[in-house]
C-alpha positions in Angstrom: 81.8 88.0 55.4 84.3 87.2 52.6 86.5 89.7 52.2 88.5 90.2 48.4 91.9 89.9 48.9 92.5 91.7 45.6 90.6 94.5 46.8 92.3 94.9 49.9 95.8 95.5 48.3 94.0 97.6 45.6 93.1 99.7 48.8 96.3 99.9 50.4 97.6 100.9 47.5 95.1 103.8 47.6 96.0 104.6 51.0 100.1 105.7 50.0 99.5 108.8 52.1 99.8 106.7 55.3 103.2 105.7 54.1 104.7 109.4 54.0 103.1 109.6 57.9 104.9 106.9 58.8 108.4 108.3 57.6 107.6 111.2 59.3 106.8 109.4 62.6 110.0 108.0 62.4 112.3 110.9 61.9 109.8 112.5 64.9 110.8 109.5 66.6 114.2 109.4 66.1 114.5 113.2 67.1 113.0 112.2 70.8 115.1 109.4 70.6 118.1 110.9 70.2 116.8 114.4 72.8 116.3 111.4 75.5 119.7 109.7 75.0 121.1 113.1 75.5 118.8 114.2 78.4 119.8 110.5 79.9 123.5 110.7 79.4 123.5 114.2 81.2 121.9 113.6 83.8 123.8 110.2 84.4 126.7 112.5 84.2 125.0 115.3 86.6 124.1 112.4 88.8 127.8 111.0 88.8 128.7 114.6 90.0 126.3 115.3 92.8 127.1 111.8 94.1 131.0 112.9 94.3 130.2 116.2 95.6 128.1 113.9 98.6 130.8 111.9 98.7 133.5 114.7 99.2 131.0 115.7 101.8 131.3 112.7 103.7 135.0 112.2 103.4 134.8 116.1 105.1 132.6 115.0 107.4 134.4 111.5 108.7 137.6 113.3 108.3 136.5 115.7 110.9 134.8 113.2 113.3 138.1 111.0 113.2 139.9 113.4 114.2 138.1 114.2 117.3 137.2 111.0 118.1 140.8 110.2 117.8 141.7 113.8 120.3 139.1 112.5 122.7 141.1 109.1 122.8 144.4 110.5 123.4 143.2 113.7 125.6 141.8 110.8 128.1 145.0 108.6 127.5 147.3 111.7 128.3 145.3 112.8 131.5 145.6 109.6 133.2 149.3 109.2 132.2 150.0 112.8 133.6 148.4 112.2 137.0 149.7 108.2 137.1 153.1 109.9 137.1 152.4 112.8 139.3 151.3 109.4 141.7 154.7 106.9 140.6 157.0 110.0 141.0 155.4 110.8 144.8 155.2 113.9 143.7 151.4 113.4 144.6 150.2 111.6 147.5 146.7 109.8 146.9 145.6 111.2 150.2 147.1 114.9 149.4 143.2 116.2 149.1 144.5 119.7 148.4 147.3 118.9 145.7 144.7 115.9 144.5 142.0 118.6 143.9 144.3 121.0 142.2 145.8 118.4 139.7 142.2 116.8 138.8 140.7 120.5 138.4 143.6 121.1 136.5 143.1 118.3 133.9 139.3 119.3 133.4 140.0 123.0 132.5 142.9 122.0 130.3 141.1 119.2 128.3 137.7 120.6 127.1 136.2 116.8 126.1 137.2 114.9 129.6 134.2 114.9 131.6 135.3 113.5 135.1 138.6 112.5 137.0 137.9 109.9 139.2 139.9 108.1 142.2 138.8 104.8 143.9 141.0 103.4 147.1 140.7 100.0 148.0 138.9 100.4 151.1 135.8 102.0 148.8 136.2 106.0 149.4 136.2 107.9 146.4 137.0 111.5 145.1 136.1 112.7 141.4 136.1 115.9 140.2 133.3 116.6 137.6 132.5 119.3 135.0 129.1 121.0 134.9 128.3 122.0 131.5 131.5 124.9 130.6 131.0 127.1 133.7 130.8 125.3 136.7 133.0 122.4 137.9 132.3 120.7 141.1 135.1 117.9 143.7 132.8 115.7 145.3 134.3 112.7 147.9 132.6 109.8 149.8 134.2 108.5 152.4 133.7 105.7 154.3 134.3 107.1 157.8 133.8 110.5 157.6 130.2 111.4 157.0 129.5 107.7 155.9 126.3 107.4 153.1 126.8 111.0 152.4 128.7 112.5 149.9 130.5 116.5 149.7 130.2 118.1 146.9 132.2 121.4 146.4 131.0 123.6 143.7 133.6 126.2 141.8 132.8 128.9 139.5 134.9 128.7 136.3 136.0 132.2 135.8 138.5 133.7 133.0 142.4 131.9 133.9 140.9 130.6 137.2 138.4 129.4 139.4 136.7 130.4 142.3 134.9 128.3 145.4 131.1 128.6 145.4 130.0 127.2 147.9 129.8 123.2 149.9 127.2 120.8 150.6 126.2 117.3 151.5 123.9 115.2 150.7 122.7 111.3 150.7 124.3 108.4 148.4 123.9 105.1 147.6 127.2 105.3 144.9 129.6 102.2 145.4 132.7 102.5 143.7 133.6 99.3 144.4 130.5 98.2 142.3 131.4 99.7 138.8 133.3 97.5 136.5 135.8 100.1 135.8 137.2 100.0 139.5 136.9 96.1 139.7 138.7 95.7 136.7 141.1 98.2 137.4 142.5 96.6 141.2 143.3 93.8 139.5 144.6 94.6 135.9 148.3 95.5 135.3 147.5 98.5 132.9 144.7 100.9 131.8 142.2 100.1 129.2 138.4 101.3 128.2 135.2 100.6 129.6 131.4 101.6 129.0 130.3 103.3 132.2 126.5 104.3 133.1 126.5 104.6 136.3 128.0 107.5 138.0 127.9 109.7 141.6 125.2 111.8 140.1 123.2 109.6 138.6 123.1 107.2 135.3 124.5 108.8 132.0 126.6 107.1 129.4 130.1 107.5 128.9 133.5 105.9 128.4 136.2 105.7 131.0 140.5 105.2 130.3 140.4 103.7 134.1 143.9 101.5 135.2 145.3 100.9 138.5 148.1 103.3 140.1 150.6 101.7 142.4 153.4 103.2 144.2 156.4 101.7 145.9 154.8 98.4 144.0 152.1 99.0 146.7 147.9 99.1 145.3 147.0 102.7 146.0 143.9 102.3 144.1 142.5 103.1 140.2 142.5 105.9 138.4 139.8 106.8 135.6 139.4 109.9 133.0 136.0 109.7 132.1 133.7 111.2 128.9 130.5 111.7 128.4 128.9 111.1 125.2 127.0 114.4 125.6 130.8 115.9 124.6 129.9 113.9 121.2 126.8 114.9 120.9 128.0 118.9 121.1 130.2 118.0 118.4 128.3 116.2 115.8 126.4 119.5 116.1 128.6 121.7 114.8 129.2 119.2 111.7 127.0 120.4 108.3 125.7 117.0 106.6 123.8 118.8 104.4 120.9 120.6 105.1 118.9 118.0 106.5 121.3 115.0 106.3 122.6 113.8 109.9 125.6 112.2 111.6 125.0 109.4 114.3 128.2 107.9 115.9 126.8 104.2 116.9 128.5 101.0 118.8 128.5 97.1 117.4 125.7 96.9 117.8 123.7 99.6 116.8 123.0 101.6 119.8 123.4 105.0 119.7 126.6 106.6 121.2 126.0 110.2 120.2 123.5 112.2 117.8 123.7 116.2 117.1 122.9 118.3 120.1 124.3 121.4 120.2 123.0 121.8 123.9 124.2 118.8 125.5 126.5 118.5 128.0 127.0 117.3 131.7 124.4 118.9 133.1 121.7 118.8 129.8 121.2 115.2 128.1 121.8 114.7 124.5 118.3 115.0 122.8 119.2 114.7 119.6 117.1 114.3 116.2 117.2 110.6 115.8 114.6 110.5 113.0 116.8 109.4 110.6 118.8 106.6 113.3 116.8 103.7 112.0 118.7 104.2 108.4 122.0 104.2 110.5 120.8 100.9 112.1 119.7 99.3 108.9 122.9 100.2 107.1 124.9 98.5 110.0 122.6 95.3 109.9 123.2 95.0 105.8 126.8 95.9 106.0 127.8 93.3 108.5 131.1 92.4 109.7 132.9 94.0 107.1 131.0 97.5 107.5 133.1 97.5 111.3 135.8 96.9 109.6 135.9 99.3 106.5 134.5 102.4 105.1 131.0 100.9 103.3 128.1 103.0 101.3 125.0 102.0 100.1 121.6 103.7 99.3 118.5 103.5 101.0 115.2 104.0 101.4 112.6 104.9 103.9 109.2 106.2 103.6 109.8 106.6 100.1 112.9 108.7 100.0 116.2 107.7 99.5 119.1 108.5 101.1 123.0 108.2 101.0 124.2 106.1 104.7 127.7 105.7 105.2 129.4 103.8 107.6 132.9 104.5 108.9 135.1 103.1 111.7 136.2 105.4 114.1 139.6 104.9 116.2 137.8 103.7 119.3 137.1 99.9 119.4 133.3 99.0 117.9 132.8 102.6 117.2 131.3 103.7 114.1 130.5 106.9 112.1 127.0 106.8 110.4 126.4 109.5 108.0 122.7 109.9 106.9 122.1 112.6 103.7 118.5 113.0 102.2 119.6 111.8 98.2 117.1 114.9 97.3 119.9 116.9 98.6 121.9 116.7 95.8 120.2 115.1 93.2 117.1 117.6 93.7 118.3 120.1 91.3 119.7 117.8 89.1 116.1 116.4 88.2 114.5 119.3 88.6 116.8 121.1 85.5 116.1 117.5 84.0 112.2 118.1 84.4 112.6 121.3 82.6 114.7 120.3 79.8 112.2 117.6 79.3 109.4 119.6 79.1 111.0 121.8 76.5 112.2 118.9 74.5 108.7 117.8 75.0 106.7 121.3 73.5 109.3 121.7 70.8 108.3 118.2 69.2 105.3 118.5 69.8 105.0 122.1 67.8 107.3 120.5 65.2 104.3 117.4 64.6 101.5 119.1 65.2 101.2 120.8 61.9 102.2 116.8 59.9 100.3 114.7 62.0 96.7 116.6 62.2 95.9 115.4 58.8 96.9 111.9 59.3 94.9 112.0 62.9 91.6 112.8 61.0 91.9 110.8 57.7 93.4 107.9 58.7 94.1 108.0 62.5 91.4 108.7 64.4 88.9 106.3 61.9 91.2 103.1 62.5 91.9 104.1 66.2 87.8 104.1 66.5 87.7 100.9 64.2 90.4 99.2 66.7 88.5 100.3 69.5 84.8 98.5 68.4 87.3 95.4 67.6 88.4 95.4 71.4 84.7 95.3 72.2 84.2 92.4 70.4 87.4 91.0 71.6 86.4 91.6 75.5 83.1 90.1 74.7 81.3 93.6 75.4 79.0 94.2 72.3 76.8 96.3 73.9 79.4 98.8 73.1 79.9 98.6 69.9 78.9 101.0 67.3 79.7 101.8 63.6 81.8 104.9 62.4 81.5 106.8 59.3 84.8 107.4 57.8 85.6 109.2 54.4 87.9 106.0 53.3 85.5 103.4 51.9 88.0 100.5 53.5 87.3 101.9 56.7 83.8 102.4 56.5 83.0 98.8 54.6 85.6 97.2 57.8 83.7 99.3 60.7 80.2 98.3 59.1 81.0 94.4 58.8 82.1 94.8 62.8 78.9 96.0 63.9 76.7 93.1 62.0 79.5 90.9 63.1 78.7 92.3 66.8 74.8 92.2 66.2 75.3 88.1 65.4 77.1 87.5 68.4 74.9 89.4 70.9 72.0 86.9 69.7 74.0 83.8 71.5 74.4 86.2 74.9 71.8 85.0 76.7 72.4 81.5 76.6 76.1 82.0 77.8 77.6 83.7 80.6 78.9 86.7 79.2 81.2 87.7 81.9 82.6 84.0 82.1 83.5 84.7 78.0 85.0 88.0 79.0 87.7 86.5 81.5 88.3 83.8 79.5 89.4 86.0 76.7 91.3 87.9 78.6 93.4 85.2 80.5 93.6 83.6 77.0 92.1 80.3 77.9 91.5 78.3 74.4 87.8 77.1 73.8 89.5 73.4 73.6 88.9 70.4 76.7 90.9 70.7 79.3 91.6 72.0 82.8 93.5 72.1 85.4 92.8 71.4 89.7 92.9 74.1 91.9 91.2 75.6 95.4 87.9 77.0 94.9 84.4 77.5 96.7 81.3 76.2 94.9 77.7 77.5 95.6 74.3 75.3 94.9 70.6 77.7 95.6 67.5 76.1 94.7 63.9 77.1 96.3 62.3 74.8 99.1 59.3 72.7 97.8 60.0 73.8 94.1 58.7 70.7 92.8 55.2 71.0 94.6 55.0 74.8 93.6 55.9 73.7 89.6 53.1 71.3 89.7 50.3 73.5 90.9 51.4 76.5 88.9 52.5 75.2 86.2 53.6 77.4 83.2 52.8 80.6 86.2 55.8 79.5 87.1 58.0 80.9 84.8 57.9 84.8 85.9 58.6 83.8 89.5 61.4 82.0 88.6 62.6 84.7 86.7 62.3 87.0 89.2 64.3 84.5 91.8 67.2 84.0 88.8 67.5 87.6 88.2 68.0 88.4 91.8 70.5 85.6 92.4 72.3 86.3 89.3 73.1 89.9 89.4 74.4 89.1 93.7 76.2 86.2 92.3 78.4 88.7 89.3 78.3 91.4 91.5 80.5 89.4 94.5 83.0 88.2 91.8 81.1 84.7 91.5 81.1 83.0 88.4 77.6 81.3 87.2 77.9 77.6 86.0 74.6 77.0 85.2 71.0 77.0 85.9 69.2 73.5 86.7 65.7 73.8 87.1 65.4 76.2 90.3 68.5 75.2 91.2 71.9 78.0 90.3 75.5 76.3 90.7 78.1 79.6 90.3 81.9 79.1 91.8 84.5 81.7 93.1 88.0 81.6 92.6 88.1 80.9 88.2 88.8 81.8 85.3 90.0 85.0 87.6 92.3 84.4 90.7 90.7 85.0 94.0 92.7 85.0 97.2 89.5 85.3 99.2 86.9 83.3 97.0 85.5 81.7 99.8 84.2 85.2 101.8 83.4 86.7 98.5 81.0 83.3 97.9 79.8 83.6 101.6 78.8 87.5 101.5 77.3 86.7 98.0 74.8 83.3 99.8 73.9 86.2 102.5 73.2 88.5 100.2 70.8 86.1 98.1 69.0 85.4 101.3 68.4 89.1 102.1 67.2 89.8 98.3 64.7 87.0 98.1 63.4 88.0 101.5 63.0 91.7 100.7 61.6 91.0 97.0 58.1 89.9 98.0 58.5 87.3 96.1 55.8 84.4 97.4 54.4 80.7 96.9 50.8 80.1 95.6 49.9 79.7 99.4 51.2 83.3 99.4 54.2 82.3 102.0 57.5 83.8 101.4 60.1 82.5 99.4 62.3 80.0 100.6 65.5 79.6 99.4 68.3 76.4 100.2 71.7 77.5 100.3 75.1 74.7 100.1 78.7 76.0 100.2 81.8 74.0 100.1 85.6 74.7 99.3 87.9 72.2 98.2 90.8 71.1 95.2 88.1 71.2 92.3 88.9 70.0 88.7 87.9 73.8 86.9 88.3 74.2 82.8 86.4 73.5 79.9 84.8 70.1 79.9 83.0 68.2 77.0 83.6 67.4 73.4 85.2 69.4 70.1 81.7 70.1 69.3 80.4 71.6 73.0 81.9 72.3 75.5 81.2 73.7 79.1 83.4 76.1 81.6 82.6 74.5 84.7 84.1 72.6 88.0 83.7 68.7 88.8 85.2 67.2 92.3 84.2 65.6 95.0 84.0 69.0 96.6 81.5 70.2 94.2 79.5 67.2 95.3 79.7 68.1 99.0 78.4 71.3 98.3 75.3 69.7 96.4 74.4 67.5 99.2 74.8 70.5 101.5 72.0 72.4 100.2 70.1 69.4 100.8 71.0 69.0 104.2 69.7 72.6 104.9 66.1 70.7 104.7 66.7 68.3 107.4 68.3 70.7 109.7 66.0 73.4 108.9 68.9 76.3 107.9 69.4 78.0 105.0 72.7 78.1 104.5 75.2 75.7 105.0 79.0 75.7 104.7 81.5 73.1 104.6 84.7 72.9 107.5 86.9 74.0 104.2 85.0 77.5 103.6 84.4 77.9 107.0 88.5 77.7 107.7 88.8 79.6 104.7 86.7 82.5 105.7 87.2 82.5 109.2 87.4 86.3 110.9 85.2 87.6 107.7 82.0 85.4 108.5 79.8 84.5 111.7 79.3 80.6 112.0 78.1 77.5 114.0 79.2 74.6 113.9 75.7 72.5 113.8 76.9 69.1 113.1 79.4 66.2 111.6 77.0 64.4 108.9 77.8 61.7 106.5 76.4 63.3 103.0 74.4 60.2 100.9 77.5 58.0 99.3 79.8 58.9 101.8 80.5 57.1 105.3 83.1 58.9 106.7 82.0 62.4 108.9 81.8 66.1 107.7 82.0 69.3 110.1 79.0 71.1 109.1 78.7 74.9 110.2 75.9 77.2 109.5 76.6 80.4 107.9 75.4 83.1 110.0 76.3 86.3 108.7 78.8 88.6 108.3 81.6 89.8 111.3 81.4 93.6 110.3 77.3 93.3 109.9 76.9 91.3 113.5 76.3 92.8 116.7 78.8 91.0 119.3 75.3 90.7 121.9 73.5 89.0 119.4 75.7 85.8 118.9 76.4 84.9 122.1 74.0 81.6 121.8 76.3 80.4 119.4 78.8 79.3 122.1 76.6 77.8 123.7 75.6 75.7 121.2 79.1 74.7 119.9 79.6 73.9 123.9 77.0 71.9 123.7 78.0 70.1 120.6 81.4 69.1 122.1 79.4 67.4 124.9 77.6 65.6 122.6 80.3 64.2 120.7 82.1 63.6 124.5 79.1 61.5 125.4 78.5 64.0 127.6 74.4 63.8 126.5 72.9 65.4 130.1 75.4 68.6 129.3 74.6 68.7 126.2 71.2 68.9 127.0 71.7 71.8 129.4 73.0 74.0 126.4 70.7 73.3 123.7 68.1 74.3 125.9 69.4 77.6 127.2 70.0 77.6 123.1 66.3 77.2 122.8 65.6 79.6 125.0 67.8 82.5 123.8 66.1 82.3 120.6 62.9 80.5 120.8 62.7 78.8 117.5 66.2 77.1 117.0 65.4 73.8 114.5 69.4 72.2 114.6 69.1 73.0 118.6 65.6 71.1 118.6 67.0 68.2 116.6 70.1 68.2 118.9 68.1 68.4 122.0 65.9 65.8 120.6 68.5 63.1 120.0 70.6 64.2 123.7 67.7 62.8 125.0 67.3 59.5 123.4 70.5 59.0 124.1 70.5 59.6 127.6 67.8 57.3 128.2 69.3 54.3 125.9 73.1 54.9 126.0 74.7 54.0 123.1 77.4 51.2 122.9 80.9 52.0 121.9 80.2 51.5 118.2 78.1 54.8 118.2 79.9 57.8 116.2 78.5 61.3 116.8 77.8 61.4 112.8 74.6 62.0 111.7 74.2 59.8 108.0 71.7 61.7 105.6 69.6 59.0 104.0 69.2 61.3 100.4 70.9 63.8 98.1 
């Protein structure tokens, strides 16, 4: 259609009215514009602020910790220097078990975060005294000669200014003093320092000891330790506020957990803490690295689709740190939720203001061209089924809308001699209709119909609606599994998977469409003139394929050429000598594997080739297979390998139980069959287990 160019401007010219629209638009436009810049620097700057107010929280919060971390520390370092002197000065003998019990008892009640006083001599005996939870405290001693593997344990009640005896008991231990670290260390260092303890008189929980040795006279009387249990932490980090739903972890080096929030725990209740949120505190550590051991470090992150503010600080205990963990919806919740609703506001008030300015435009001019645009994309997408013609009031528009609907009415005429879908993705990926192409990994599918060219000759032209019937069936299982249809030759359809549009799993996709074929042409009806069913041949193969449009300038044809293309041609043949259906080559079957059910029938030499191909017969698909109902499979594939071992008596063994699992089994026949010519005439070491196929 030739189109005037006078007559176009002349229109435009008619059309001023779309010109005042526009300026409109763009002071609409420039209102939003300038309502989101605003909206955007606020809530950067509301964003800024809730971050500092988190940040002021943490500071609180580390603050706080440090300090007690740092309390802990020197409570445990004081204790053990009060009682070392009480020992250097003699003004306490080791052995004094009265004064000894009064001076440990006395440390405990004093300092509310030491957990144990402990004492090891030399010769193995120990004494310890030992809080249980804030009202009970209990001395317990092991000796080595007085009431040997047993330990006393005497219980006090911890009453206002003083404490009062409960009662005494003993029972069986296997504790060894002399096999913690602490007290091995300790005989043989010159001063105190820290260790990680787990093991204790009353069982395994995790602490820290200050534990040095205590020598009077310059004599070894044994070592001293001041332990703490991390359940003290625990307690603390309870009463810390991170928020409302935020958390504080205190974690070692290398990530494992020291202390979480428990505001129950203590010596006699372990810390079960929330540690939902620990991961974060383990991930920050990992991503920080040496430098977040060192120095305060911040990041955000996310988990489960949240974010969240982690912290890291070191605490004054060696490899300690401080994780901080604070939902980010905490404080920046509100912040977009005010942001929301000034949005929305800013968002009714324009559209109030243009409602009134832009409902004329819509109908007159609008709405026609967006309709006009709309049949254009039809055409452009290759879908001219859909496209119709609009009435508009503007001549321009109704003349352009017309000419697009005859335009679509020529091109639907040429739809059935091309592959319309093939057109569409072409279009879409924006593949010029010029030679060229490029080589990529695809599967490639060849069906034709067994003894189609003895059925053609004795139907003749009654042919043609039969293999109508058989294209349409194929065809619409082919598109609807993603395949792309080459071409129609004869009987025979050639469709590939994997081009014009990407397909990660082109070969399954190809295999569940050959299955699906087989099913269809079994279920049509569809028969011979001899009124057998219709037998269909299927060949698969994947492979590096040469895919684009091949030909001239004046014709040209979207299609695949390779040597793996060729394969796949002279599998569908082979299907006839081996009497299957469907056979795949070793590339789809790798490619597919854990989606489809094979066998491996054979290693054949296609016609033109010498060298061997693993050939495997597509059996069906692994979510539609019933695990009983395969089980010959192995047994042929077992008997296979013996085959190709020259193993031909084996060999023989499975294809018959083969054979007699499923009665009618042609590859296990022809197997069978050759297993036993070659058991009587044994071959000479020139033989190959590669069957050569004399035709195409």
């Amino acid at each position: 259609m030739n189109v005037d160019p006078g007559r176009q401007l002349r229109a435009i010219a008619r059309m001023t009215v779309s010109i005042r629209l526009a300026v409109s638009a763009l002071v609409l436009a420039a209102i939003l514009l300038t309502a989101a810049l605003s909206s955007l620097l606020w809530w950067r700057t509301a964003e800024a602020t809730s971050r500092q107010l988190a940040s002021t929280i943490n500071e609180q919060i580390v603050a706080a910790v440090r300090k007690e971390v740092s309390a802990i520390v020197d409570d445990a370092r004081a204790a053990h220097t009060a009682i070392r002197t009480l020992f250097l000065q003699n003004v306490l003998d080791t052995r004094e078990a009265d004064k000894r019990e009064f001076v440990f008892l006395s440390q405990l009640q004093s300092q509310a975060t030491i957990s144990w006083v402990a004492f090891g001599w030399p010769d193995g005996s120990f004494f310890a005294a030992h809080k249980l939870g804030d009202r009970r405290l209990e001395m317990m001693e092991i000796s080595l000669t007085d009431h040997p593997g047993e330990r006393r344990v005497d219980e006090y009640d911890v009453v206002p200014g003083d404490i009062e005896f409960a009662n005494r008991r003993f029972e069986p231990t296997d504790f060894r003093v002399a096999d913690q670290a602490w007290f091995k260390a300790g005989l043989g260092a010159d001063d105190p320092q820290w260790f990680r303890v787990m093991n204790h008189a009353t069982g395994e929980r995790p602490s820290i000891a200050f534990a040095g040795p205590i020598d009077v006279y310059q004599e070894r009387q044994g070592v001293l330790a001041v332990i703490i249990e991390y359940t003290r932490l625990a307690r603390f980090l309870s009463q810390l506020e991170v928020g409302r739903t935020g958390t504080a972890f205190i974690v070692d080096g290398s990530g494992e957990l020291v202390a979480a929030p428990d505001k129950d725990a203590d010596e006699l209740h372990p810390a079960r803490g929330d540690t939902a949120l620990l991961p974060l505190a383990r991930a920050a550590l990992d991503q920080a690295g040496e430098a977040g051991r060192k120095e305060a470090w911040r990041s955000r992150l996310t988990s489960g689709g949240a974010a969240y503010e982690v912290a890291l600080t070191p605490l004054p205990f060696p490899g300690w740190s401080l994780a901080t963990v604070i939902p980010e919806a905490e404080f920046l919740g509100p912040v977009e939720t005010t942001l929301h609703r000034l949005i929305l506001g800013l968002a009714v008030g324009a559209v109030l203001a243009a409602l009134a300015s832009a409902m004329l435009a819509r109908s007159v001019i609008a709405a026609p061209l967006s309709r006009v645009v709309g049949e254009l994309r039809h055409v452009e997408a290759f879908a001219l089924e859909q496209v119709r013609r609009h009435p508009s009031r503007l001549k321009e528009i109704a003349s352009l809308s017309g000419a697009i609907a005859e335009m679509a009415a020529g091109l639907s005429a040429f739809r059935k001699f091309i592959p319309a879908d093939l057109v569409r993705g072409l279009l879409r990926q924006g593949v010029e209709a010029k030679p060229g192409g490029s080589v990529q990994e695809l599967s490639v599918m060849f069906i034709d119909i067994a003894g189609f060219t003895g059925l053609s000759e004795r139907l003749g032209d009654r042919v043609v609606p039969l293999l109508s019937r058989y294209l349409d069936l194929t065809s619409e299982i082919i598109v609807a599994n993603g395949g792309t249809i080459d071409k129609f030759i004869g009987d025979a359809v050639m469709a590939f998977w994997g081009a014009p549009q990407p397909q990660a799993d082109h070969a399954a996709r190809c295999c569940r469409a050959a299955l699906a074929c087989r099913k269809a042409i079994d279920e049509s009806g569809l028969v011979d003139d001899l009124g057998q069913p219709l037998q269909i041949r299927i060949g698969i193969n994947s492979g590096r394929m040469l895919v684009g449009n091949i030909g001239s300038e004046l014709r040209l044809n979207y299609t695949v050429i390779g040597d793996a293309v060729n394969v796949a041609s002279r599998l569908e043949g082979a299907n006839k000598s081996y009497g299957t259906q469907i056979l795949v080559g070793a590339a789809t079957e790798r490619l597919a594997r854990g989606t489809v059910v094979t066998r491996e029938v054979d290693s054949i030499a296609v016609y033109g080739r010498e060298e061997g191909l693993s050939v495997h017969e597509l059996i069906g698909m692994v979510n539609e297979m019933a695990v009983g109902s395969i089980g010959w499979i192995a047994d042929y594939e077992r008997g296979l390998t013996a085959y190709r071992a020259r193993r031909f008596s084996d060999a023989l063994a499975d294809f018959e139980s083969v054979l007699k699992q499923r009665g009618d089994d042609r590859p296990a026949e022809l197997m069978r069959d050759r297993c036993r010519r070659l058991a009587a005439a044994a071959p000479d070491v020139s033989w190959r287990p590669v069957a050569a196929l004399a035709s195409k």
